[in-house]
C-alpha distance (Angstrom), angle and dihedral (degrees) to the residues before:
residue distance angle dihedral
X1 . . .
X2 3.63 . .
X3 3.67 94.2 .
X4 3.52 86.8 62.3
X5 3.84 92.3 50.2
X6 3.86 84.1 58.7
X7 2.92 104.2 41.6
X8 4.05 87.9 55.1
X9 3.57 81.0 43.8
X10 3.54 95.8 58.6
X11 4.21 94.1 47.0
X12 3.47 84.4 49.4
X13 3.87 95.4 50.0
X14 4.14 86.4 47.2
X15 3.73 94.9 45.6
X16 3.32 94.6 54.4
X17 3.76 98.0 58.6
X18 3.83 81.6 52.9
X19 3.76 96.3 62.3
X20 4.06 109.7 71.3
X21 3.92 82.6 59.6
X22 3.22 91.4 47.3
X23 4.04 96.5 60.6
X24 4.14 80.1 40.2
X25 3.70 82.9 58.4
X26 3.93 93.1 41.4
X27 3.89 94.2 47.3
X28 3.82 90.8 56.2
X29 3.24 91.1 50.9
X30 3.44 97.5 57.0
X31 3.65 89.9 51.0
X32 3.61 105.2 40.3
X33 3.96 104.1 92.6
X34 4.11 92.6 -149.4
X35 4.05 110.0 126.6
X36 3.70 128.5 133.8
X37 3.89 131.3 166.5
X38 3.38 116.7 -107.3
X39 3.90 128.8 -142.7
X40 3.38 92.4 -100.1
X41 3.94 104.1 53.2
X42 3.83 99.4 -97.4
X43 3.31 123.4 121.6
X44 3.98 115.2 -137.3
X45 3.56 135.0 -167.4
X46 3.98 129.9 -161.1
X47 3.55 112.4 -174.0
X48 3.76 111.8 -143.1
X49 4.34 93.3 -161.5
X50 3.67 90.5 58.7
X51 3.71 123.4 -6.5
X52 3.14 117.1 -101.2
X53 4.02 140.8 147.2
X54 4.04 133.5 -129.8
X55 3.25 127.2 168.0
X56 3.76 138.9 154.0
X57 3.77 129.7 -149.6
X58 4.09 134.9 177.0
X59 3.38 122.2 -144.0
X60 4.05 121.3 -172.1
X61 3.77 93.2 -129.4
X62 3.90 138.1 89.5
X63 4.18 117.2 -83.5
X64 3.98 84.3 -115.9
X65 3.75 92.7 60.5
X66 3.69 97.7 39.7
X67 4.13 80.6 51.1
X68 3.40 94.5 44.6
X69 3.96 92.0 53.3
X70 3.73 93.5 55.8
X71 3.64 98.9 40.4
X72 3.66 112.7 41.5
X73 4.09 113.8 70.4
X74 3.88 90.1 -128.5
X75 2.86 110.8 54.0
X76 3.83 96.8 45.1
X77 3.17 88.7 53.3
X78 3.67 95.4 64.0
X79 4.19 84.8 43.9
X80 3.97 84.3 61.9
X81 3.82 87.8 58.0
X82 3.63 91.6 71.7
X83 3.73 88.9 39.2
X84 4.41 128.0 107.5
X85 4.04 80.0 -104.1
X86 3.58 112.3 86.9
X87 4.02 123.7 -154.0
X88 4.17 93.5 -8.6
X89 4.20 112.4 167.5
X90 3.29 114.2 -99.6
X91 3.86 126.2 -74.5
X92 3.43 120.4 -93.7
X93 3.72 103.3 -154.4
X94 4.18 118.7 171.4
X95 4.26 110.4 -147.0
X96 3.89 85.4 -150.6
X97 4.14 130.5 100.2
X98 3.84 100.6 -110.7
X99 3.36 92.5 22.0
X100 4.05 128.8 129.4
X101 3.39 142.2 -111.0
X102 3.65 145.1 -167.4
X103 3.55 129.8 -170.6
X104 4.26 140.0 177.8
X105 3.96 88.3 15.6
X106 3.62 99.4 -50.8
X107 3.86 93.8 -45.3
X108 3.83 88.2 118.4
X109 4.37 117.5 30.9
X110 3.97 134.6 161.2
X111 3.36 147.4 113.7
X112 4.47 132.0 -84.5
X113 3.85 105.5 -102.6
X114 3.71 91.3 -173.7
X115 3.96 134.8 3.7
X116 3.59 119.0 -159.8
X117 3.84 105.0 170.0
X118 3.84 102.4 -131.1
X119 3.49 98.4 -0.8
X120 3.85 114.1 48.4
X121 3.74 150.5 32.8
X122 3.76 129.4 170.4
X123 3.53 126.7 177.4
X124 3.59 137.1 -172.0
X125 3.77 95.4 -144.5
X126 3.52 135.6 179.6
X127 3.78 138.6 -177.3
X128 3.83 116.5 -121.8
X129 3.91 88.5 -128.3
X130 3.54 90.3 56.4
X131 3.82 125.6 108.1
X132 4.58 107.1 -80.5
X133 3.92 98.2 -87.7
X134 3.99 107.0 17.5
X135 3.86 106.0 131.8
X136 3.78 122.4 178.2
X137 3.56 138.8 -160.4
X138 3.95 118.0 -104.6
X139 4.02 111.9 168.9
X140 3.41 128.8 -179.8
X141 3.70 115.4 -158.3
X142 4.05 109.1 -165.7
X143 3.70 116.4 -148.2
X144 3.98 130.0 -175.7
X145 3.45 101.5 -140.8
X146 4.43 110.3 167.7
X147 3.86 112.5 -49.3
X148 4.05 91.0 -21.0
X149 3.74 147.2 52.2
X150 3.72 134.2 -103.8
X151 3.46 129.8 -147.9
X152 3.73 116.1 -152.7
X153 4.03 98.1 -167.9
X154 3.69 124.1 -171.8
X155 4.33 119.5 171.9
X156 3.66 108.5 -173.0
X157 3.82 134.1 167.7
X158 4.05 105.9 47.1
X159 3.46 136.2 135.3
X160 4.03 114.3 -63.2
X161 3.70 108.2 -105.2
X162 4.31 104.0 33.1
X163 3.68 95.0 76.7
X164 4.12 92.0 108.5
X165 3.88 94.4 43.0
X166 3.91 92.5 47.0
X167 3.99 82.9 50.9
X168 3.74 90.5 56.1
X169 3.43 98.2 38.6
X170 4.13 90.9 52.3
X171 3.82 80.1 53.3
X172 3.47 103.5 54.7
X173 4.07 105.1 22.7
X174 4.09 96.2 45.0
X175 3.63 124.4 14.3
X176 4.24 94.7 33.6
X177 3.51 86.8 49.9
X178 3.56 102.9 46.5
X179 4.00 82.0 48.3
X180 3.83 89.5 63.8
X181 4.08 87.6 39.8
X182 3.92 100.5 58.0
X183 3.76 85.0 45.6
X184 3.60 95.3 57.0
C-alpha cells in the first residue's frame, strides 16, 4: 500500500510543477481572440500567445452517461470504434484518482488528476510520440445544459507547435465518435 501512496505522491509532486503553466496557458487563452465553429457544432479555440485548446460540444444525453463513456474502459472502447483509429485494443481505463489510462492502443496514456463523477475529468495526458515524460492537461468540464450535456474542454500544456493537430484529432477521435456512440 505504501507504494501506491508514493507513487500518488510522486504524480502529485509532478503535477504540481505543471500547474503555474497551466494558468499561463489559461490566461492566454482567455485573451487570445481565436474561435471559429466547427462543422460539427463545437466551438474551438487555439490560442496563438501560448497554445492552448477550448472547445465546447453538446451531446443529447445525461452528464452521467457522457461521464460514464469517458471513464469506464468499456464503453470507450466501443467510442473508439467509431473513431479515425481502426481495430485499436481495448482501453484500459482505471475508475480511481491517480489512476491510469490508455486509450487507441497506447497512442494516448496518463493518469486521472481529478474525478468528479458527473461533473469533472482531468487528465494528465500525453501522446506516445511525445518526448519520455511530457504530460498535458486534458479536462473535461460536464455541464447539464436542457435535455443534454455540455462539455466545456480545455487541453493545455503540450508541445509548442501540435496545437492544430490535437484540435483535429479531439474532433475526429472523441466528440465524432461519441456522436455515433449515444446514437447507438
Amino acid at each position: 500500500m505504501n507504494s501506491n501512496l508514493f507513487s500518488r505522491r510522486e504524480i502529485s509532486a509532478r503535477l504540481a510543477s505543471l500547474f503555474p503553466a497551466i494558468g499561463l496557458a489559461g490566461a492566454a487563452l482567455r485573451f487570445s481572440g481565436a474561435s471559429h465553429q466547427s462543422t460539427a457544432g463545437a466551438r474551438e479555440e487555439v490560442s496563438h500567445t501560448a497554445e492552448a485548446i477550448h472547445q465546447e460540444v453538446f451531446f443529447k444525453v445525461s452528464r452521467k452517461r457522457v461521464y460514464e463513456a469517458l471513464t469506464d474502459a468499456g464503453q470507450f472502447t466501443k467510442v473508439t470504434r467509431f473513431s479515425t483509429v481502426k481495430n485499436a485494443p481495448p482501453a484500459e481505463i482505471s475508475r480511481d484518482v491517480g489512476g491510469a489510462f490508455k486509450c487507441f492502443g497506447g497512442v494516448i496514456s496518463g493518469r486521472h488528476v481529478e474525478l468528479t463523477p458527473n461533473e469533472r475529468v482531468v487528465q494528465a495526458w500525453r501522446d506516445a510520440d511525445w518526448d519520455a515524460g511530457v504530460y498535458s492537461i486534458a479536462k473535461f468540464e460536464l455541464q447539464e445544459q436542457g435535455d443534454g450535456t455540455k462539455i466545456i474542454f480545455d487541453h493545455t500544456g503540450f508541445p509548442s507547435g501540435e496545437g492544430n493537430d490535437l484540435a483535429a484529432g479531439w474532433k475526429a477521435n472523441y466528440w465524432e465518435p461519441l456522436t455515433k456512440y449515444f446514437e447507438t
